[in-house]
N, C-alpha and C positions, 0 to 999 in steps of 0.2 A: 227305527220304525220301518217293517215291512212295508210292502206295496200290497194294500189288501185286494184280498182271493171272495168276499160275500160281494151281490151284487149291489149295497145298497154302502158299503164303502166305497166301488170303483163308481157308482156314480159318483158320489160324492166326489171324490177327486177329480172326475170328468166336469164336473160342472163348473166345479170350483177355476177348472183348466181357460172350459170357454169365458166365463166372466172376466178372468184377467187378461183373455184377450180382446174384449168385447170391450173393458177401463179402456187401454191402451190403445186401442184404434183410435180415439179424438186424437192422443198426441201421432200416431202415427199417419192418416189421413186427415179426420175434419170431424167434428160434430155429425152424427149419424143414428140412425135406428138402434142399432145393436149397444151402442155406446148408451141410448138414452133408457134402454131397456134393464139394464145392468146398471145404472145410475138409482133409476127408481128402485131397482130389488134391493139394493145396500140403504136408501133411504129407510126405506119400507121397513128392512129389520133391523138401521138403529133403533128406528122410534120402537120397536117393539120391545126392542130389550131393554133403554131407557125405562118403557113404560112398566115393564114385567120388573127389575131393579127397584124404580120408584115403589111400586107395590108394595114389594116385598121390604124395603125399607122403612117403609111406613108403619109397616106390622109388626116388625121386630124395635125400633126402639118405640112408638107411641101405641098401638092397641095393644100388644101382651103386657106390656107394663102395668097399661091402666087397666086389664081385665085383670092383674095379679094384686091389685088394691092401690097404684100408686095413682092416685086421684090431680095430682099435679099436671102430669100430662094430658089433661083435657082441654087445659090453656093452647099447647102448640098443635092441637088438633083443630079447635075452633078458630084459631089463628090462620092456619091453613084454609079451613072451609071456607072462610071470610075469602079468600085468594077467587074465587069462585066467581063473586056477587060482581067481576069486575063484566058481567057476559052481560048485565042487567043492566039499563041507566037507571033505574030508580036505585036501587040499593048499591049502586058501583063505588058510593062513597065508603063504604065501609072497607074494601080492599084496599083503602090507601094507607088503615093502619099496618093491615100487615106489611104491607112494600115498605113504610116508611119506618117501623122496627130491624125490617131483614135489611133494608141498607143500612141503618145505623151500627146494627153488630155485625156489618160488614167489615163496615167502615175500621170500629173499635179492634174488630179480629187484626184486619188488617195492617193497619197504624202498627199495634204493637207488634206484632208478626215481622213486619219487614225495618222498622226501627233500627233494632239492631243489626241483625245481622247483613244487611242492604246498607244504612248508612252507618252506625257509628263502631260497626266493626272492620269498615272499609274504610274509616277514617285512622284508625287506630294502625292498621296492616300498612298504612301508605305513610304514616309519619313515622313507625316504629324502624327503626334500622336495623340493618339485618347483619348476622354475624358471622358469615360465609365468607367466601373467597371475593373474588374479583367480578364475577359473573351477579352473583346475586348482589352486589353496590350496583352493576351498570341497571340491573332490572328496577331497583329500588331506584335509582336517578331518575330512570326512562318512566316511571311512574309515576314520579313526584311530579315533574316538570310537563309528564303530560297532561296528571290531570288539573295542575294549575292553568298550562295554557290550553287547556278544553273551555274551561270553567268562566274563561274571561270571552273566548268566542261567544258566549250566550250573554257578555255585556250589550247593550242595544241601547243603552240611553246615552252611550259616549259615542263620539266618531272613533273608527277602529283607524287612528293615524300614530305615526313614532313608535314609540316601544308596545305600545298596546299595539297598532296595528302590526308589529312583527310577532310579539308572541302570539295574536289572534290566528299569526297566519300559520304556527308552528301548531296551535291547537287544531284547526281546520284542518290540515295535513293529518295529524292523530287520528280523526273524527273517522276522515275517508280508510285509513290500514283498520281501522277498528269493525269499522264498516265493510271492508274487503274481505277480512275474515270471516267476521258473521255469513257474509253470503258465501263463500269458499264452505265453513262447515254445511249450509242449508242443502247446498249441491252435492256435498258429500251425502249430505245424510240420504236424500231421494236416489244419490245413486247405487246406494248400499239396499235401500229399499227393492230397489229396480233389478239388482243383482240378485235380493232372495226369491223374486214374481221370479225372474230365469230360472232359477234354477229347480225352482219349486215345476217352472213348463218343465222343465228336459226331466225329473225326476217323472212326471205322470206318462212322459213319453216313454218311461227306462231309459233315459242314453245315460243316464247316471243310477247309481244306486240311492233308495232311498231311503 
């Protein structure tokens, strides 16, 4: 990608330049004008692109369908509309069927959805033994044993004393590295973020190529 040459490209880039500096002033300084300016424009055009998506989502699977004869789709249109009546108090009881439909095939999505592959594939991987070297028995051990002693940490109807309360404490150990990681990637991830805002400033500046 060039560094574009029309003027409604280098704004573009220019703008784009001050907004990422205008984010980063909160964490650089404090809560500020510039910061809350640049806060509302990124509000401001998710919801619009949200809203302009929804639109157009609506169009393509529920109104060309049912202007093309598929008379079915007037259900999850009117389903929707009803979503509406909840702005009314006279009519707001009619939006609770649709809430109470769209949670249930949440629900049903969901359940089946993460069944498998969340738990009875994770049950399967952790008792199956594995047929590799030396490395992969200690990973298969260190897995087994930790998620048993995770598993009994969240016992709370017994006292955590004697062998329970030593595996509890060998699960709680697990819980915190598991947990050390998680936030070690989270930091990673924002500073990988943090590193393409730089690079993306020193590119609008040219001190690199873009």
């Amino acid at each position: 990608m060039a560094y574009p040459t029309d003027p409604a490209g280098i704004l573009g880039i220019w703008v784009g330049f001050f907004l990422v500096l205008a984010i980063y002033s909160y964490q650089l300084y404090r809560e500020n004008i510039v910061y809350r300016i640049a806060e509302h424009i990124y509000v401001g055009i998710a919801f619009a692109v949200v809203g302009v998506t929804a639109v157009e989502t609506v169009k393509k699977t529920a109104i060309v369908p049912l202007m093309n004869g598929k008379v079915i789709y007037v259900v999850p249109i009117i389903l929707g509309l009803m979503m509406y009546t909840i702005f009314t108090s006279r009519y707001r009881w009619l939006s609770r069927y649709t809430v109470a439909l769209q949670v249930g095939c949440s629900i049903g999505v969901g359940t089946t959805g993460m069944l498998i592959p969340r738990i009875i594939n994770q049950i399967k991987s952790t008792i199956t033994p594995p047929s590799g070297g030396a490395a992969e028995w200690a990973n298969f051990i260190y897995v087994g044993v930790g998620t048993i002693c995770t598993l009994l940490y969240f016992i709370l109807t017994h006292e955590h004393k004697g062998i329970l309360g030593t595996t509890t404490r060998i699960g709680r150990y697990i819980l915190m590295i598991g947990l050390g990681a998680m936030f070690g990637n989270t930091i990673l991830f924002r500073m990988s973020m943090l590193s393409g805002r730089v690079e993306y400033l020193l590119k609008v500046l040219k001190l690199i190529p873009m």
